[in-house]
ZATORMAR-834256 format. One record per atom (N, C-alpha, C): residue in one letter; chain; atom name; x, y, z. Coordinates in steps of 0.05 Angstrom, whole numbers, always signed. Layout:
<atoms>
A | A | CA | X | Y | Z
...
</atoms>
This chain:
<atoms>
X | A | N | -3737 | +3463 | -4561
X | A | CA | -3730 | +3442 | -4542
X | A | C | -3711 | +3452 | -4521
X | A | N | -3687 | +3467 | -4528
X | A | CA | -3671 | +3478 | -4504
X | A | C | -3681 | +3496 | -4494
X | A | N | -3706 | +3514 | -4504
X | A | CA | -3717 | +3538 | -4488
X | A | C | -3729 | +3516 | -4469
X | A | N | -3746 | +3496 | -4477
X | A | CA | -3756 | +3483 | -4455
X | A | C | -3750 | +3476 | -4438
X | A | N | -3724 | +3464 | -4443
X | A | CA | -3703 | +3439 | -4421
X | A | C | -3687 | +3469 | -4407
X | A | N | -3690 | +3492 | -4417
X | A | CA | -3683 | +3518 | -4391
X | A | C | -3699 | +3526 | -4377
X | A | N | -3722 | +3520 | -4387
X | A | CA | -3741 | +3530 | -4366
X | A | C | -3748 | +3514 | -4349
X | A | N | -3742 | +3482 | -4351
X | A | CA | -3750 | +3456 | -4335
X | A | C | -3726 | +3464 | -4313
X | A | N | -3706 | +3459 | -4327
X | A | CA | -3677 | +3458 | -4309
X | A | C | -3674 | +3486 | -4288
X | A | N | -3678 | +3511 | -4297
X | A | CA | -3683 | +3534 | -4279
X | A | C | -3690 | +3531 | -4253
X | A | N | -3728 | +3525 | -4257
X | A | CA | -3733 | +3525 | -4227
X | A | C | -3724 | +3504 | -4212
X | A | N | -3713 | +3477 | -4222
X | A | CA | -3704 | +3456 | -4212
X | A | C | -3675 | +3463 | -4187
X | A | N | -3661 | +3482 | -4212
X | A | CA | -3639 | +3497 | -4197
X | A | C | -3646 | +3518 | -4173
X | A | N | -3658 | +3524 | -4181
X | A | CA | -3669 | +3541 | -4160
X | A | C | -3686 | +3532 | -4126
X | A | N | -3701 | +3511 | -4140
X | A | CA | -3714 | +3491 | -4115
X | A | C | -3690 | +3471 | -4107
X | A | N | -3662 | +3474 | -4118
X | A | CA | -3643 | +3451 | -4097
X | A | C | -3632 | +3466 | -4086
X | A | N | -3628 | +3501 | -4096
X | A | CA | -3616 | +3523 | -4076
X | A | C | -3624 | +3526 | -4049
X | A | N | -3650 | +3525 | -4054
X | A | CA | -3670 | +3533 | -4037
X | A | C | -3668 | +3511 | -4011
X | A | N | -3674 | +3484 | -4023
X | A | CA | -3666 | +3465 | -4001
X | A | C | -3647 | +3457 | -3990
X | A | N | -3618 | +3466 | -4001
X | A | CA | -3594 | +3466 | -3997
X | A | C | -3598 | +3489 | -3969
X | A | N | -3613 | +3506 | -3978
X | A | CA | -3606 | +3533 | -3952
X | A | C | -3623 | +3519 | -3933
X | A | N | -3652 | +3518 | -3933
X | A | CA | -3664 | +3505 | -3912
X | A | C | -3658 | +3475 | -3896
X | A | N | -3637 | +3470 | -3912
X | A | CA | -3618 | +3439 | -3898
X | A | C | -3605 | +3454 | -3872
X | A | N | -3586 | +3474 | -3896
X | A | CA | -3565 | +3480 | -3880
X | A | C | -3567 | +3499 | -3855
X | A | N | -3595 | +3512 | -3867
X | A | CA | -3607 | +3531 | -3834
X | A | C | -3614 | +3512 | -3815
X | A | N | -3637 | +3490 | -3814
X | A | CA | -3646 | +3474 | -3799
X | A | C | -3617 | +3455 | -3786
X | A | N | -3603 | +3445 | -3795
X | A | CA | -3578 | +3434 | -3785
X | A | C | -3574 | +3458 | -3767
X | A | N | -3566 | +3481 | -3778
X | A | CA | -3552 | +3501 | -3768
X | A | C | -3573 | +3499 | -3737
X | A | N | -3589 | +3511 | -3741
X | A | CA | -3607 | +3514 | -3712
X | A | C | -3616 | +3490 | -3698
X | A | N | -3606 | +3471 | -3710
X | A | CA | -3611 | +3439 | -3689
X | A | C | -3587 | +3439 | -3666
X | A | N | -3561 | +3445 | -3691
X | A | CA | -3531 | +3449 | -3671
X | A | C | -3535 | +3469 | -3661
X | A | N | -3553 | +3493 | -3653
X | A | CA | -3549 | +3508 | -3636
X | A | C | -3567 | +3501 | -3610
X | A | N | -3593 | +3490 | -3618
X | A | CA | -3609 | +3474 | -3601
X | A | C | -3591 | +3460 | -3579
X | A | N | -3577 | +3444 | -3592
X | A | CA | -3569 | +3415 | -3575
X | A | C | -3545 | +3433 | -3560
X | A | N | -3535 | +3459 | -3570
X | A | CA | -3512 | +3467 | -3563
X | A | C | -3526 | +3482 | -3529
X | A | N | -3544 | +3494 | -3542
X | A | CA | -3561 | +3508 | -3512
X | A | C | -3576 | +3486 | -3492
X | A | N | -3577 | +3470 | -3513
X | A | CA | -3588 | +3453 | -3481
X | A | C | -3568 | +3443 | -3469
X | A | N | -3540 | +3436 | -3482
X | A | CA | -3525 | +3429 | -3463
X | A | C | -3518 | +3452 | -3441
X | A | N | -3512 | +3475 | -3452
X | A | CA | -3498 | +3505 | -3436
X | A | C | -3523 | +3495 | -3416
X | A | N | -3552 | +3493 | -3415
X | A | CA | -3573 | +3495 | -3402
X | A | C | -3574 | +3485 | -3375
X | A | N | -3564 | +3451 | -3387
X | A | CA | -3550 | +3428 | -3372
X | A | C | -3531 | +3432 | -3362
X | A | N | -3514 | +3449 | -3372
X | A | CA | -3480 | +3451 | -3350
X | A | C | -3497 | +3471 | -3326
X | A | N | -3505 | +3495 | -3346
X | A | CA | -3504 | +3512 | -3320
X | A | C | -3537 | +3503 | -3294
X | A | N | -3545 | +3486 | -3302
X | A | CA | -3574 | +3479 | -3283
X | A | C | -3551 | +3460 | -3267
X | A | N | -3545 | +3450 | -3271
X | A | CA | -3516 | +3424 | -3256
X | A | C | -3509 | +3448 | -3237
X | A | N | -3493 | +3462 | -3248
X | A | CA | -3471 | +3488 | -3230
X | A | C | -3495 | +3506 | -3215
X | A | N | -3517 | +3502 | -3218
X | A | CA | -3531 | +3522 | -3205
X | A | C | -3540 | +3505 | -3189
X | A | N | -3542 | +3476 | -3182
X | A | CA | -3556 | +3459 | -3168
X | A | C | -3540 | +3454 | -3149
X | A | N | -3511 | +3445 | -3156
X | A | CA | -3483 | +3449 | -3138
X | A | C | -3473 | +3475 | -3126
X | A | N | -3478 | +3508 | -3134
X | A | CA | -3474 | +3521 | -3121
X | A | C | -3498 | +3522 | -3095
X | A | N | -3529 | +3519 | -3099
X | A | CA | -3544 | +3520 | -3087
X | A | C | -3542 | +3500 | -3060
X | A | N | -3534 | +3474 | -3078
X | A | CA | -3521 | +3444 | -3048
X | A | C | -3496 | +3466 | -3030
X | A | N | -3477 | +3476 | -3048
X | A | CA | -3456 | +3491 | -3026
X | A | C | -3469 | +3505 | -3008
X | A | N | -3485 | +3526 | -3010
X | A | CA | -3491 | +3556 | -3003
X | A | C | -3506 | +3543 | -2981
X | A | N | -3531 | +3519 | -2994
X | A | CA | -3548 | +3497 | -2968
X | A | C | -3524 | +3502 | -2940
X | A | N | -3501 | +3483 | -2950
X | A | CA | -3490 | +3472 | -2934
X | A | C | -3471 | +3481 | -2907
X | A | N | -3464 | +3509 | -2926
X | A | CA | -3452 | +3528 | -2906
X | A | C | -3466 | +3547 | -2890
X | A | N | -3487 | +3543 | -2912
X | A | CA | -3517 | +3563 | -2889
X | A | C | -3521 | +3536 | -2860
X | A | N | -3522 | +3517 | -2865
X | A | CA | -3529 | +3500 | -2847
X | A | C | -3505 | +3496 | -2824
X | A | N | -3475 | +3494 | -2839
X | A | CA | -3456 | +3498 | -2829
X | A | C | -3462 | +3523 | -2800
X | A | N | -3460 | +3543 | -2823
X | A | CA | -3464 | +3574 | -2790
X | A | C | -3482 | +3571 | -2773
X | A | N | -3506 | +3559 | -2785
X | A | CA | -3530 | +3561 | -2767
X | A | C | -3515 | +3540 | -2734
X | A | N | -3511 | +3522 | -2744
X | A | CA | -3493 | +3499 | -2731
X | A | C | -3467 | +3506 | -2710
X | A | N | -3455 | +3528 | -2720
X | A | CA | -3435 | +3535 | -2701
X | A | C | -3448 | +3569 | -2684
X | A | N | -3465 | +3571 | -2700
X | A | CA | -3476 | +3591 | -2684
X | A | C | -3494 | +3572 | -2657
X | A | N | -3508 | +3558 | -2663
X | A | CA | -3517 | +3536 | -2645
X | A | C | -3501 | +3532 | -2622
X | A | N | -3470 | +3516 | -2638
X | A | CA | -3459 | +3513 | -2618
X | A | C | -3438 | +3532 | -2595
X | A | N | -3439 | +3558 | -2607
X | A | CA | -3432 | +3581 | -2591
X | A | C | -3452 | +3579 | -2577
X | A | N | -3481 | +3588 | -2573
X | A | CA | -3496 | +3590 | -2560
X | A | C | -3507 | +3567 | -2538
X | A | N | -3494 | +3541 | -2546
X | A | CA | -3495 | +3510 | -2523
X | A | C | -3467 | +3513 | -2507
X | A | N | -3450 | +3525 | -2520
X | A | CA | -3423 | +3535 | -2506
X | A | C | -3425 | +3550 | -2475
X | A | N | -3444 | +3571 | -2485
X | A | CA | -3444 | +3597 | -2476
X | A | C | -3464 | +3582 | -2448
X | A | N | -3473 | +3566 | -2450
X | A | CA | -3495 | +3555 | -2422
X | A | C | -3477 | +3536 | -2408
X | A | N | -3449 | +3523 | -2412
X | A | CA | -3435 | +3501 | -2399
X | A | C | -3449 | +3471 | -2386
X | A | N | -3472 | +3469 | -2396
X | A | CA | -3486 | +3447 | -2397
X | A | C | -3482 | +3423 | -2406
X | A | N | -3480 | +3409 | -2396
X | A | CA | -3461 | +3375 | -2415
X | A | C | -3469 | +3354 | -2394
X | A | N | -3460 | +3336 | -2411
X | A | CA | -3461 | +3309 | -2392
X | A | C | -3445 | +3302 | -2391
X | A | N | -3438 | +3285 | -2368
X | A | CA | -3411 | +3280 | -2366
X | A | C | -3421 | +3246 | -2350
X | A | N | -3394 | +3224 | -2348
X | A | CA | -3399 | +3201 | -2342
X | A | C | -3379 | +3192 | -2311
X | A | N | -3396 | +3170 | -2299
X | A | CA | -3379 | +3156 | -2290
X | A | C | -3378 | +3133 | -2294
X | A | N | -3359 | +3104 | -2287
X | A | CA | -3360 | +3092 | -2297
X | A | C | -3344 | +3066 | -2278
X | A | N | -3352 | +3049 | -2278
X | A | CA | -3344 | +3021 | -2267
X | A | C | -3352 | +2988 | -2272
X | A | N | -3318 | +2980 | -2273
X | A | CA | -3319 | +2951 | -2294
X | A | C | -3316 | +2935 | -2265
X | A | N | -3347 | +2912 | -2262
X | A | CA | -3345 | +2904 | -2253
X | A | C | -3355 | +2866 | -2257
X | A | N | -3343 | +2845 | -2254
X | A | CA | -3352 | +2820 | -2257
X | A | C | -3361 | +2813 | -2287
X | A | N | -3344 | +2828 | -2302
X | A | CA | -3352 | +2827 | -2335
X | A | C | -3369 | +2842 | -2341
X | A | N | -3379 | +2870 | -2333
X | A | CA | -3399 | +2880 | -2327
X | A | C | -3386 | +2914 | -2327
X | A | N | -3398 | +2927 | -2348
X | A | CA | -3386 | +2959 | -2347
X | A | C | -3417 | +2976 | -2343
X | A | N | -3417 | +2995 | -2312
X | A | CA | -3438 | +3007 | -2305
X | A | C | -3428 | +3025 | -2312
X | A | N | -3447 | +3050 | -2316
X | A | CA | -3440 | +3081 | -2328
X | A | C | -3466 | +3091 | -2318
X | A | N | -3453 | +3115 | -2304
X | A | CA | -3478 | +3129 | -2310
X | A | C | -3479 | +3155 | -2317
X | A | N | -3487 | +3168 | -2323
X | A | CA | -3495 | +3191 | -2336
X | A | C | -3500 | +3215 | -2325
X | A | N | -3481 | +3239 | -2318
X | A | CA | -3492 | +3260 | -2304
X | A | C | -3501 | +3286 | -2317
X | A | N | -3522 | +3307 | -2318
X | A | CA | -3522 | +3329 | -2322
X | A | C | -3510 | +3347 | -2308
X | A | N | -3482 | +3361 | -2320
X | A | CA | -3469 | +3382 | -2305
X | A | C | -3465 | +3410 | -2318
X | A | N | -3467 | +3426 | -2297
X | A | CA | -3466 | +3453 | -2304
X | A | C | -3468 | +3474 | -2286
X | A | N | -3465 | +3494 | -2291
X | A | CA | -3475 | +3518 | -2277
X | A | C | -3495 | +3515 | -2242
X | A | N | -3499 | +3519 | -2226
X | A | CA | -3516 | +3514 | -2217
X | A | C | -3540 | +3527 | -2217
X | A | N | -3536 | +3555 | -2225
X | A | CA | -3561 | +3574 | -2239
X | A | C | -3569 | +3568 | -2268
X | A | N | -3560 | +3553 | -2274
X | A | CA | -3577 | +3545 | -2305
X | A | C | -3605 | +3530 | -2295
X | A | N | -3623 | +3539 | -2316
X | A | CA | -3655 | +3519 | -2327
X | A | C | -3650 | +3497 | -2347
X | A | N | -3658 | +3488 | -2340
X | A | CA | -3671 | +3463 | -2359
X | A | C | -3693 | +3445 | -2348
X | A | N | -3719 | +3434 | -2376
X | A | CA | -3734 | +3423 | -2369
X | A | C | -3738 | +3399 | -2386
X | A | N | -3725 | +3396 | -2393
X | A | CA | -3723 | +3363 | -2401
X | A | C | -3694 | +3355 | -2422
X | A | N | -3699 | +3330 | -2423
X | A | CA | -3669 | +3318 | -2436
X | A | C | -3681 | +3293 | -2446
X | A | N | -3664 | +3298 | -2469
X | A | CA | -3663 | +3263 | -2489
X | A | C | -3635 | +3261 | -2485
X | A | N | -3637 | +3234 | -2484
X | A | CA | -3609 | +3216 | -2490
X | A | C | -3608 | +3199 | -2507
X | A | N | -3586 | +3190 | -2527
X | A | CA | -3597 | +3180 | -2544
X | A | C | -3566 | +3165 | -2541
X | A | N | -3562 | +3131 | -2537
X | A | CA | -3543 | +3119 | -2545
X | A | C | -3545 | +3097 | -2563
X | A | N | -3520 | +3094 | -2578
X | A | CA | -3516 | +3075 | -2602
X | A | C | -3501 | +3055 | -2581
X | A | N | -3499 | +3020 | -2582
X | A | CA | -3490 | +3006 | -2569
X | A | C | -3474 | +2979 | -2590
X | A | N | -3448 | +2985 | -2592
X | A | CA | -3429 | +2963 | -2605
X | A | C | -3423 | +2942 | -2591
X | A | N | -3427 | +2918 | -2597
X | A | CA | -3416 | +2894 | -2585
X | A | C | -3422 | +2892 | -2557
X | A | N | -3459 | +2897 | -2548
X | A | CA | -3461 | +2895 | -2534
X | A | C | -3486 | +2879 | -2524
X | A | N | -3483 | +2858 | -2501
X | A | CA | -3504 | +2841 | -2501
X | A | C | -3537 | +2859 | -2501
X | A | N | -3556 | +2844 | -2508
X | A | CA | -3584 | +2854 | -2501
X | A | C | -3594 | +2855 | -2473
X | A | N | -3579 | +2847 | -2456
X | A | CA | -3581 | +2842 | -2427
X | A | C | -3589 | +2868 | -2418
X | A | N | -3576 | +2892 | -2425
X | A | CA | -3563 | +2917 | -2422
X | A | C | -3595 | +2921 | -2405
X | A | N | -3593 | +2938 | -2389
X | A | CA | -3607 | +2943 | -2372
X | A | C | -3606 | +2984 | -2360
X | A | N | -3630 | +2992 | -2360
X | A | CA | -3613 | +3022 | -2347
X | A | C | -3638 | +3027 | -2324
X | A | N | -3627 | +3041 | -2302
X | A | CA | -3642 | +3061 | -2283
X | A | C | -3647 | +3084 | -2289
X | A | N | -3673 | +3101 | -2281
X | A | CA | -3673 | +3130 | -2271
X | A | C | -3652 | +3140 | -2251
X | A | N | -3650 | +3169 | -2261
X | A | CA | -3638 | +3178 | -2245
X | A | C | -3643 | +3194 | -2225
X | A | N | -3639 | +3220 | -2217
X | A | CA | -3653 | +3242 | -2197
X | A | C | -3656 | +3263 | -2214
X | A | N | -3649 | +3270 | -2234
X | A | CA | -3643 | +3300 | -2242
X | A | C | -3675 | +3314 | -2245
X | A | N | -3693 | +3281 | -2256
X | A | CA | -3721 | +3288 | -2262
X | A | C | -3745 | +3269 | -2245
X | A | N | -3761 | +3278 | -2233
X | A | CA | -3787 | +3254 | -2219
X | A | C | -3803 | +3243 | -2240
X | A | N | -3794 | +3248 | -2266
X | A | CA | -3817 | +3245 | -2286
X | A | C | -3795 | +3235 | -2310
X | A | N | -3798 | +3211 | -2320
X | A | CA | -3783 | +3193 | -2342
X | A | C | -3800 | +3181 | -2358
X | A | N | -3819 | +3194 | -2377
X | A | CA | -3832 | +3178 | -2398
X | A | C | -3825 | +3160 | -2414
X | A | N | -3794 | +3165 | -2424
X | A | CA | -3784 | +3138 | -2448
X | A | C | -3758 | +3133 | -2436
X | A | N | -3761 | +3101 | -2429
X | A | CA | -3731 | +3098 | -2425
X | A | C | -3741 | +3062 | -2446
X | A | N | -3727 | +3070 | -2457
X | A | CA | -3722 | +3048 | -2485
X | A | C | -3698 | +3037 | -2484
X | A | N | -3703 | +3006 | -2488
X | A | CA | -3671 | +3001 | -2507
X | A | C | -3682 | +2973 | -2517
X | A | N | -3666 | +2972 | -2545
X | A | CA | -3680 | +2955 | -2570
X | A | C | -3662 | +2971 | -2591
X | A | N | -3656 | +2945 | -2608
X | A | CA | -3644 | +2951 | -2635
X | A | C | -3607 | +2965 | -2629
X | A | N | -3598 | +2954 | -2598
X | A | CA | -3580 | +2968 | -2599
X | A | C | -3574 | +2990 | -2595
X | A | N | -3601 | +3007 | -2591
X | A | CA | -3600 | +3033 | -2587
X | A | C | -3614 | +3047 | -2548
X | A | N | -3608 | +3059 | -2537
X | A | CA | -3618 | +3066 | -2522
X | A | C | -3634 | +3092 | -2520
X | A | N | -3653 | +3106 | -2513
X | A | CA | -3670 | +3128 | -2513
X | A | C | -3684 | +3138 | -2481
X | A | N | -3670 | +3154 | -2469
X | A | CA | -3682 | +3167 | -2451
X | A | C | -3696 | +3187 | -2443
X | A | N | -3716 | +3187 | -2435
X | A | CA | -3730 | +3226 | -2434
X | A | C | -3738 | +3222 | -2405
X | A | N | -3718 | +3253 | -2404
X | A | CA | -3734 | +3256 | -2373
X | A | C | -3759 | +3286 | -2387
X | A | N | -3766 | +3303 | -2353
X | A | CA | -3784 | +3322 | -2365
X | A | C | -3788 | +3328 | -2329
X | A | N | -3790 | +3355 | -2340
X | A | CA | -3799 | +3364 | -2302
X | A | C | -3826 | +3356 | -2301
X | A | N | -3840 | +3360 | -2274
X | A | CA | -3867 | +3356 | -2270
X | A | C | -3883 | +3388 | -2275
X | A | N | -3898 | +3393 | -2294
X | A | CA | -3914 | +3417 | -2302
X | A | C | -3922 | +3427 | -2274
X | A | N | -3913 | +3454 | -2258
X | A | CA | -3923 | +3466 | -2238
X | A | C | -3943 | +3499 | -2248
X | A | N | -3961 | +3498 | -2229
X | A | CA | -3978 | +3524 | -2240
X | A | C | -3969 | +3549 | -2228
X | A | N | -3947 | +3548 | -2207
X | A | CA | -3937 | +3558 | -2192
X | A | C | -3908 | +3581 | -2209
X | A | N | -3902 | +3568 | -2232
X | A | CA | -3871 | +3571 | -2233
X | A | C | -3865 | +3554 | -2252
X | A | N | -3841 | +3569 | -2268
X | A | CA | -3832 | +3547 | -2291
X | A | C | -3806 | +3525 | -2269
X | A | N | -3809 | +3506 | -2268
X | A | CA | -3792 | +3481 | -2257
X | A | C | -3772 | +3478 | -2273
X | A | N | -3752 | +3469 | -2264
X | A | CA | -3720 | +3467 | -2266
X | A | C | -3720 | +3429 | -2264
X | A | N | -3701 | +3415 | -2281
X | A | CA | -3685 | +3395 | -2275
X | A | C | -3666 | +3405 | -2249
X | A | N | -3653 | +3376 | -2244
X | A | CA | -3636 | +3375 | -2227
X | A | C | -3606 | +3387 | -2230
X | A | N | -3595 | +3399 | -2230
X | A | CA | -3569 | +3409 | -2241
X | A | C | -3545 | +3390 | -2225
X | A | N | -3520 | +3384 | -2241
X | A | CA | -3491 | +3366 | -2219
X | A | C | -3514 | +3342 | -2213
X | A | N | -3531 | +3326 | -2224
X | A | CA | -3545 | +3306 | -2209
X | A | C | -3546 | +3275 | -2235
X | A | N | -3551 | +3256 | -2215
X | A | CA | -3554 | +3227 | -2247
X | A | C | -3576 | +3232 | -2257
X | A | N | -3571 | +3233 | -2288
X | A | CA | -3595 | +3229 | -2308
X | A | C | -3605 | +3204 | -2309
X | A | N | -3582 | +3181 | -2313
X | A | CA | -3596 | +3156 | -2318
X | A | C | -3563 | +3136 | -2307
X | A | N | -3571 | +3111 | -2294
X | A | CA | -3550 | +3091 | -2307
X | A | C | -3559 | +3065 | -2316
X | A | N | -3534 | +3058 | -2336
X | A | CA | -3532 | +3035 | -2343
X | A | C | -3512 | +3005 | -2344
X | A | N | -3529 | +2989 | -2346
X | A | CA | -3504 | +2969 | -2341
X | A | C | -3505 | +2946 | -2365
X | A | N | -3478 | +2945 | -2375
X | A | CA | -3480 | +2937 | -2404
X | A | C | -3452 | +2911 | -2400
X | A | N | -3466 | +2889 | -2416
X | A | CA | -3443 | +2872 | -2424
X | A | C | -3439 | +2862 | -2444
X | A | N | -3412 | +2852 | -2447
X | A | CA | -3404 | +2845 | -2472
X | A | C | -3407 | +2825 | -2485
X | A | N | -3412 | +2824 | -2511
X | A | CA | -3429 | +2808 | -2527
X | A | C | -3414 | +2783 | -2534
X | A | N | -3391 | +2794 | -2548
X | A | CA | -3363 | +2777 | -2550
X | A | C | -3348 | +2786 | -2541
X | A | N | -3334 | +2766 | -2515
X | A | CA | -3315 | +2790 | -2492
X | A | C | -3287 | +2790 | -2502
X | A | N | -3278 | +2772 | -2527
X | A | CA | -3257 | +2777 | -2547
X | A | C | -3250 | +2801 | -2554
X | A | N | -3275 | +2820 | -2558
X | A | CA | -3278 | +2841 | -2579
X | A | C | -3280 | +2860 | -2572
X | A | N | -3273 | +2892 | -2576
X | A | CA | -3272 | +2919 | -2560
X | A | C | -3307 | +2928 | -2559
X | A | N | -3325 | +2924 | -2541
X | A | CA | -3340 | +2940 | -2535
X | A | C | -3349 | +2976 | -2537
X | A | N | -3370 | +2990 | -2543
X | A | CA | -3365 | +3021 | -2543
X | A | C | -3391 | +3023 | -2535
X | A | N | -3398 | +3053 | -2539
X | A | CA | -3424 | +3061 | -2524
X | A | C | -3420 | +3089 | -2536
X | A | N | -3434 | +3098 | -2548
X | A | CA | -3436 | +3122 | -2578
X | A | C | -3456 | +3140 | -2569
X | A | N | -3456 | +3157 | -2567
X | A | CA | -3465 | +3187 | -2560
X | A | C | -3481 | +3184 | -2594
X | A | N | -3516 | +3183 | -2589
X | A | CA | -3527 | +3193 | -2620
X | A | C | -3537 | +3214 | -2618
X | A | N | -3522 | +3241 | -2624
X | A | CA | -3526 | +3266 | -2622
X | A | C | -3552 | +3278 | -2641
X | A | N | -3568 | +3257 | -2648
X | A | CA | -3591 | +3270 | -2669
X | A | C | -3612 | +3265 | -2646
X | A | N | -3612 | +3246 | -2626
X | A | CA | -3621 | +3241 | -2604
X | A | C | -3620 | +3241 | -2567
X | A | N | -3598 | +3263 | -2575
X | A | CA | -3586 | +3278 | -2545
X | A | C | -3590 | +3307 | -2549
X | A | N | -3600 | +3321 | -2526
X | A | CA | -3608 | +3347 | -2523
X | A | C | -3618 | +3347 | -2493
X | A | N | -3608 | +3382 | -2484
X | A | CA | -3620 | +3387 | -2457
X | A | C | -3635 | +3411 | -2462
X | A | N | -3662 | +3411 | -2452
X | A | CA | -3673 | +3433 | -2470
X | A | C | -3681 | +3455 | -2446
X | A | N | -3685 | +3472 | -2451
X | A | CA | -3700 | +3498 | -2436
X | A | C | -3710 | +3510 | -2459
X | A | N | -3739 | +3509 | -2446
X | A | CA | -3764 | +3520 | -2464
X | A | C | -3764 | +3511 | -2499
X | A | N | -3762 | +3492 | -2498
X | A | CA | -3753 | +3485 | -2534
X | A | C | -3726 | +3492 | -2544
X | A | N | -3709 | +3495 | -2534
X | A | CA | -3685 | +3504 | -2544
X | A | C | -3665 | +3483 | -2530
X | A | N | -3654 | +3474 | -2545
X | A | CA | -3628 | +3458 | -2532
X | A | C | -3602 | +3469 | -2527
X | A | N | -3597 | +3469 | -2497
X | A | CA | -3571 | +3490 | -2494
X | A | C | -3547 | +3468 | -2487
X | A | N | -3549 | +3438 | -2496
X | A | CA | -3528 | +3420 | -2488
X | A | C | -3510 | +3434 | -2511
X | A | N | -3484 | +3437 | -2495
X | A | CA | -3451 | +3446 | -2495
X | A | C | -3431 | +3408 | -2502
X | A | N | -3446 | +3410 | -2529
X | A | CA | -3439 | +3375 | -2539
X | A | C | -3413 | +3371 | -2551
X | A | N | -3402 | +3401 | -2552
X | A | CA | -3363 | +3394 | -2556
X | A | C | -3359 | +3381 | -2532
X | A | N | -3357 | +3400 | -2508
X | A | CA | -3345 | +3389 | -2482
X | A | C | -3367 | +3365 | -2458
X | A | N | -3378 | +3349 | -2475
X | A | CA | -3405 | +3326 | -2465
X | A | C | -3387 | +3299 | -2469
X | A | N | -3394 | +3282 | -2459
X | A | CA | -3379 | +3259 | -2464
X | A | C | -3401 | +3247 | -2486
X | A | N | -3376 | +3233 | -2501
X | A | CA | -3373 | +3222 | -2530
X | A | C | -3375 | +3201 | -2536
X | A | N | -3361 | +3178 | -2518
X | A | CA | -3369 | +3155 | -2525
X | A | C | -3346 | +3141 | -2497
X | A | N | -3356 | +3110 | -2500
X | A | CA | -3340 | +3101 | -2478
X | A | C | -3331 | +3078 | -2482
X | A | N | -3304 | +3069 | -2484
X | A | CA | -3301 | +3040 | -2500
X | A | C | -3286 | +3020 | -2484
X | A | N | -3290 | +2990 | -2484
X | A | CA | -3281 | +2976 | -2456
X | A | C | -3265 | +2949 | -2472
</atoms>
């Protein structure tokens, strides 16, 4: 009877060894699982955030290399301006160099606290004005030279792009007029050489 109850009890001991180790391996390699996916997770995070930095400063240089090079052409716009009968006209000049090119220009303004009345003119710089918009508060201008077979054509240089005449919505309240630089550019041949540090910025009444 005890030879038996040793031979029952033996492998018994032996099959809870056994599962004791395969508990404690399988635990073992679950906590290393969950341990690597987190390391996996930190460093895919840190590699997603160094990649957003590296984006950002690559976009950064590209950007001030840009603006060395809109520098380097002294191209800007610049304003004049007169408040008259509740009523602020502005208009808008392209100035620069007088040997510089350019063949077309967007303008692009944002308008605060200001009636829909707002109204704008052509200017001289271009004979040819495809979009002159305003709606939503926003204003949108394009001039464009006239295509010659002769010669690449020039804008007007020191000449008005556009004006406008804007009133106030609530005359309580400070009025502005916002330069939207994702929608301002003076271009020669696809390239925008507006010098938009020294451009006028905004205008507030």
């Amino acid at each position: 009877m005890k030879k038996i109850s040793i031979l029952f009890i033996f492998p018994l001991f032996i099959a809870t060894i056994l599962c004791l180790y395969f508990f404690y391996t399988y635990t073992s390699i679950k906590k290393d699982m969950i341990r690597i996916e987190k390391e996996n997770a930190y460093y895919k995070n840190a590699f997603e955030q160094n990649k957003k930095i590296v984006t950002s400063l690559q976009a950064q240089r590209q950007e001030q290399l840009k603006t060395k090079e809109k520098k380097d052409t002294g191209v800007r716009f610049t304003t004049t301006s007169q408040h008259t009968e509740g009523k602020e006209i502005i208009s808008f000049f392209v100035s620069g160099p007088e040997q510089v090119s350019f063949d077309a220009i967007d303008l692009g303004l944002t308008m605060i606290n200001v009636a829909d009345s707002t109204t704008c003119t052509k200017g001289e710089v271009f004979s040819n004005y495809p979009l002159l918009s305003i709606k939503n508060s926003t204003i949108r201008i394009t001039g464009i030279v006239d295509i010659g077979t002769e010669k690449i054509k020039s804008g007007i240089i020191n000449a008005r792009f556009a004006t406008c005449i804007f009133q106030k919505k609530e005359p309580s309240q400070k009025s502005s007029i916002v330069v939207d630089w994702a929608h301002t550019h003076i271009y020669f041949l696809g390239t925008s050489i507006l010098d938009s540090e020294h451009s006028f910025q905004n205008k507030d009444w």
